[in-house]
C-alpha positions in Angstrom: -12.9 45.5 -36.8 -16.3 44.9 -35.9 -16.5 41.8 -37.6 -12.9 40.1 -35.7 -14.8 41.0 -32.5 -17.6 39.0 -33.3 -15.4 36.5 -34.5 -14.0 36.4 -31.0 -17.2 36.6 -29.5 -18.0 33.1 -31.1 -15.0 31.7 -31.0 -16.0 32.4 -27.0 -18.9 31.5 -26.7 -18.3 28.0 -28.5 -15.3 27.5 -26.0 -18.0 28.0 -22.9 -20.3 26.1 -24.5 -17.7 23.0 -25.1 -16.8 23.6 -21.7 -20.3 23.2 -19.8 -20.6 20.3 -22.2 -17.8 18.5 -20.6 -18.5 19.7 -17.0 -22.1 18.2 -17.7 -20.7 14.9 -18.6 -18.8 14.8 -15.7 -21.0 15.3 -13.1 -23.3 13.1 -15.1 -20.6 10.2 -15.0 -20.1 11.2 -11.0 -23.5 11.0 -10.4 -23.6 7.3 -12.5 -20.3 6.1 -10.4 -21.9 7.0 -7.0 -25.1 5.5 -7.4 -23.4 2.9 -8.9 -21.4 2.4 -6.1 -24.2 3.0 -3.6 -26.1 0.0 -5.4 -23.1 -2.2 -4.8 -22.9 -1.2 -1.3 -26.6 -2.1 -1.0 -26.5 -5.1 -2.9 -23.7 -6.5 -0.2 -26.2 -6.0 2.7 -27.7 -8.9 1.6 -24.7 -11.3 0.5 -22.7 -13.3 3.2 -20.1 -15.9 3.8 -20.2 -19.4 5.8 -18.2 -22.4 6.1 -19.5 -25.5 5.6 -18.4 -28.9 5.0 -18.5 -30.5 1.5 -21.6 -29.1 -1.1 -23.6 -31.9 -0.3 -27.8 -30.5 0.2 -28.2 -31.7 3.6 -25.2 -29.3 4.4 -25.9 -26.7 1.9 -29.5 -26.5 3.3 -27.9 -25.9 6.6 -25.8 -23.0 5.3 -28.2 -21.1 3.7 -30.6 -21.4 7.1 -27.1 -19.9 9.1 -26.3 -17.6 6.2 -30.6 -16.3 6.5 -29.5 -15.0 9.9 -26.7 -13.4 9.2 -28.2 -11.7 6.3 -31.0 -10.6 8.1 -28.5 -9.1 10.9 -26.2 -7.3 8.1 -28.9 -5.7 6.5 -30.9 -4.4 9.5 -27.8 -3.6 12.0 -30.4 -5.3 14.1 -27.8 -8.2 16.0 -30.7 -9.2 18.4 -31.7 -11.0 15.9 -29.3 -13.6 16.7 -31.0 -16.7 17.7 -34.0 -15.2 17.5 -37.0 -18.0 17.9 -38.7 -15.8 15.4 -36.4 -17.1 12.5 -37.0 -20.7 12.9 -40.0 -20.8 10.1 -37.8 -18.6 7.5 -34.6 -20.9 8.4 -36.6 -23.6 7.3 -37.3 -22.3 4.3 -34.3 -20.3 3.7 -33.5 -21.7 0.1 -36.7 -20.1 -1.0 -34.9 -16.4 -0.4 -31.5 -17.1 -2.3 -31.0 -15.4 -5.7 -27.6 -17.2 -5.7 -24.9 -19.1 -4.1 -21.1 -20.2 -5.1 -18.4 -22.2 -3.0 -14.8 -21.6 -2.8 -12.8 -24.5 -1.5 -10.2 -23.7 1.5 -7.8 -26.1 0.7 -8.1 -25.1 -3.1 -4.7 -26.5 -4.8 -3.6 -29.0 -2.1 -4.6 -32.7 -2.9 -7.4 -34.8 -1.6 -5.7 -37.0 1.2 -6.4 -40.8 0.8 -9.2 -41.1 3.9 -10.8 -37.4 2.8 -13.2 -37.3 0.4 -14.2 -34.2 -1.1 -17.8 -34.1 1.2 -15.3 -33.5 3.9 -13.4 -30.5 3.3 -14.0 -27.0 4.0 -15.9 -24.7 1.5 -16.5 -21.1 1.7 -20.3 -20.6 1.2 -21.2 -17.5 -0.6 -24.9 -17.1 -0.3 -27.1 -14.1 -2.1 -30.5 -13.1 -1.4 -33.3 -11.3 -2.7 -32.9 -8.3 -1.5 -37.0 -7.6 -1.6 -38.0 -10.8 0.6 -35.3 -9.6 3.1 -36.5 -6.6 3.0 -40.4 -8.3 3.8 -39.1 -10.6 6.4 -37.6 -7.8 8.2 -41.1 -5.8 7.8 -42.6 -8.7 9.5 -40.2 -8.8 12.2 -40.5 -5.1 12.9 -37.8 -4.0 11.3 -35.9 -2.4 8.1 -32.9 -2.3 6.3 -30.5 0.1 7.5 -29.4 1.6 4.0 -28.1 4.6 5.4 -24.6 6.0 6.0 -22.8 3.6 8.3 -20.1 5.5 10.6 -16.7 3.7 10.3 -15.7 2.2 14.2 -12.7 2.5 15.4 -12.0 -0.5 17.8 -9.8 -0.5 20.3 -9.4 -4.2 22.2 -7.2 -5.0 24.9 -6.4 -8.9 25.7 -6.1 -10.2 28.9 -4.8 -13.8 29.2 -3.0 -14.5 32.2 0.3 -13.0 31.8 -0.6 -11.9 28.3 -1.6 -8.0 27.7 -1.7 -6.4 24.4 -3.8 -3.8 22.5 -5.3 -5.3 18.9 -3.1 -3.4 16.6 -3.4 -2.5 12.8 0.3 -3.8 12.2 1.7 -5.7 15.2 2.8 -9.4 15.4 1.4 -10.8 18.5 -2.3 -10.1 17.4 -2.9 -11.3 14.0 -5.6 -13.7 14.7 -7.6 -11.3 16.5 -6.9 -8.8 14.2 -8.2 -11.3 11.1 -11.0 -12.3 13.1 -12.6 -8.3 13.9 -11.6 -7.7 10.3 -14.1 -11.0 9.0 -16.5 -10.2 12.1 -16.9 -6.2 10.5 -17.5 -8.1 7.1 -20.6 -10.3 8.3 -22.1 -7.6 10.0 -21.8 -5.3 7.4 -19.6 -2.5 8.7 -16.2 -0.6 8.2 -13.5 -0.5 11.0 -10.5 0.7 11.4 -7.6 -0.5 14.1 -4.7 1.6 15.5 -1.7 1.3 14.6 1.7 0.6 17.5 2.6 4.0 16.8 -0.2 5.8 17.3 -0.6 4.4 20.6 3.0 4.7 21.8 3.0 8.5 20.4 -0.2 9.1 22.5 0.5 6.9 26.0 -2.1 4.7 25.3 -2.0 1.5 27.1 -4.6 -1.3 27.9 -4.9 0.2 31.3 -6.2 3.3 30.0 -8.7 1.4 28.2 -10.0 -0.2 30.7 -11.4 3.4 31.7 -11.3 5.0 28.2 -11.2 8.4 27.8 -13.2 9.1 24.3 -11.8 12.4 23.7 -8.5 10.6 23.6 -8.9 8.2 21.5 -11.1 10.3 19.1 -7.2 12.3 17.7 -6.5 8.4 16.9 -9.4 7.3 15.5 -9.9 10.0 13.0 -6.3 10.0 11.9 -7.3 6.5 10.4 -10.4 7.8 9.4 -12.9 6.1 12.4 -15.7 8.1 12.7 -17.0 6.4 16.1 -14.9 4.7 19.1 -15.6 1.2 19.9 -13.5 -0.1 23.4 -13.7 -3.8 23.9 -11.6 -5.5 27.1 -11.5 -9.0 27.1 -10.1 -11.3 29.4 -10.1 -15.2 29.5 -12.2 -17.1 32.6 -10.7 -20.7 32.8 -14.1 -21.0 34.6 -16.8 -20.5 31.4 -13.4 -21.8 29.1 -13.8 -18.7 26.7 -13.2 -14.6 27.2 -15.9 -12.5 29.6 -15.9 -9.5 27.3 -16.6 -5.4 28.0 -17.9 -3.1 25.0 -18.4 0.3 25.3 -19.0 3.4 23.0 -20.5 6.7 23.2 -22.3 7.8 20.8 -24.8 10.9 20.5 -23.8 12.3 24.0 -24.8 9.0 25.3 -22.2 6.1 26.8 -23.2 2.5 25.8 -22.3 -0.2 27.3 -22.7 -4.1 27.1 -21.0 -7.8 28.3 -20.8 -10.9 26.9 -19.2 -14.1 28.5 -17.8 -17.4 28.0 -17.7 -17.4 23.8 -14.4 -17.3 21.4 -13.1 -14.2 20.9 -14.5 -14.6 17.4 -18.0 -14.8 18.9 -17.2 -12.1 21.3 -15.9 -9.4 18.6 -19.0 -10.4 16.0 -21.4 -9.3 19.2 -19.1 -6.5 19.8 -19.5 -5.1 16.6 -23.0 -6.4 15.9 -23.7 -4.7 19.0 -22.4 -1.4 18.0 -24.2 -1.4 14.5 -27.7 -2.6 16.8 -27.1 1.2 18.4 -25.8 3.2 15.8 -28.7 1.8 13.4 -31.4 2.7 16.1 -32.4 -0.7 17.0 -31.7 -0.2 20.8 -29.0 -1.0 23.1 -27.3 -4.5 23.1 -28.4 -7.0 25.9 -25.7 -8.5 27.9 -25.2 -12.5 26.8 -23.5 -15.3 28.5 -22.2 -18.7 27.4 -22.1 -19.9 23.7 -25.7 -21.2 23.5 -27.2 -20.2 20.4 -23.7 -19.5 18.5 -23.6 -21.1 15.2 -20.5 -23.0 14.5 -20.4 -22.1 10.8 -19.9 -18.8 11.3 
C-alpha cells in the first residue's frame, strides 16, 4: 500500500513538474514574441515611404533628404520639425544615415508608353535608417525618440465643400480618398487610427454639425468600440480664396482641450499635420502651432 502511494506521489510530482516545464516555455516564447514584436515596432519608427520619379541619384538623393524629415518626425512625434531650418545640414547629407533603401514601381505590370522612359515613372521609395544616428540627430536637436506606448486616435473629420457635407467614414463610398489619405498620413507619422463606421454614427445622432462643437464624452462610446483610445476632431472646409481646405483639429487629452489650424494645403497636407499634430502633444513635445499656405510642404510626400 505504502509503496502504490508513493508510486502516485511520483507519478504527481513528475506531472507538475512537466507541467511548469511547459508553462515556462510559454511564457518564455511570450516574452520572445513581444519583444520581438516591440523591436519591429521600433525598427518601423525609423523606415518611411516617398514617391519619387525614376531611380536616377539626383532624384534618389532628393528622396532620402525628404524621407530624413519624415523619419525624424515619426520617430520623435515631434511634427514641428517640419521644415525646420535646423535640417538643412543633415538633408544634405542624408545618404550618410540610410542602412537601406528599395523602390517599388506604381505602374508595376503596365507597359512603358512610347514617349515615357522608365526615369519618368513613379516609384515608391522605401528608405531605412540607422536607428542610432536618428537617434543622435534628434539628441542634437533637443529631442528623442518617442518609443513608448502610442494611444490609437480615433479621428473624426467632417468635409465641407460647398454643397458637400460628409463625415470620413471607415466604410462609406463618398470618402474613399480622404479615407486612404488619413490611413497613409497615420503611416508616415507613425501612429494607429481608427475611423467610425456609418452605423455608429447614425446609431448615436452624430452629424458634422455636432462636430463642429464636439462633445468628447460622446464620441469616446464610439471611439473605444473600435478600439481608439484618444479622440481627434478635424473640420475642414475648402476656401476658393487660399485654393486648398482652412482646417480645425481639436483633442483633449489629460484634462486639457487642444486645439490647432492650418490653411490653404491639400487635405493630404492638412490630415498629415492633423495627425502629426496630435502625436507632437501626446508625445510631449508641446502644442501644435497654427500654419497657413503650403510653403514648406514637400511634394513627395
Amino acid at each position: 500500500m505504502a509503496d502504490l502511494q508513493n508510486a502516485r506521489r511520483r507519478s504527481i510530482l513528475i506531472s507538475l513538474g512537466a507541467n511548469c516545464a511547459i508553462i515556462g516555455m510559454f511564457l518564455a516564447a511570450l516574452l520572445s514574441w513581444c519583444a520581438g514584436t516591440m523591436a519591429a515596432a521600433a525598427a518601423d519608427l525609423y523606415r518611411t515611404k516617398v514617391t519619387v520619379t525614376g531611380q536616377g541619384e539626383a532624384n534618389r538623393m532628393t528622396g532620402f533628404a525628404a524621407s530624413l524629415e519624415d523619419v525624424l518626425i515619426k520617430a520623435s512625434g515631434a511634427q514641428k520639425l517640419s521644415g525646420d531650418r535646423r535640417l538643412a545640414a543633415y538633408k544634405s547629407k542624408a545618404k550618410d544615415f540610410v542602412r537601406a533603401f528599395s523602390y517599388r514601381d506604381q505602374f508595376f505590370g503596365k507597359p512603358i508608353r512610347d514617349e515615357q522612359g522608365t526615369r519618368d515613372r513613379p516609384f515608391d521609395l522605401t528608405v531605412e535608417f540607422e536607428e542610432g544616428k536618428i537617434d543622435d540627430i534628434l539628441k542634437v536637436l533637443g529631442l528623442k525618440p518617442w518609443l513608448s506606448h502610442r494611444p490609437s486616435l480615433a479621428v473624426f473629420v467632417e468635409m465641407e465643400q460647398g454643397p458637400r457635407n460628409y463625415i470620413v467614414t471607415a466604410d462609406g463610398t463618398q470618402s474613399d480618398l480622404q479615407r486612404d489619405a488619413l490611413l497613409a498620413a497615420a503611416d508616415k507619422r507613425g501612429m494607429d487610427i481608427v475611423l467610425p463606421g456609418t452605423a455608429a454614427l447614425a446609431k448615436s445622432n452624430i452629424t458634422g454639425a455636432e462636430l463642429r462643437t464636439p462633445s468628447f464624452p460622446a464620441l469616446a462610446p464610439i471611439a473605444a468600440a473600435q478600439g481608439g483610445e484618444v479622440v481627434l476632431v478635424g473640420r475642414l472646409v475648402w476656401d476658393d480664396r487660399d485654393l486648398g481646405w482652412a482646417t480645425q483639429w481639436q483633442m483633449d487629452w489629460r484634462g486639457q482641450t487642444h486645439r490647432w489650424q492650418i490653411r490653404g494645403v491639400t487635405f493630404d497636407e492638412t490630415f498629415r499635420r492633423g495627425i502629426g499634430g496630435a502625436a507632437q502633444i501626446l508625445s510631449g513635445n508641446g502644442d501644435p502651432v497654427t500654419r497657413s499656405s503650403s510653403a514648406g510642404a514637400n511634394k513627395l510626400h
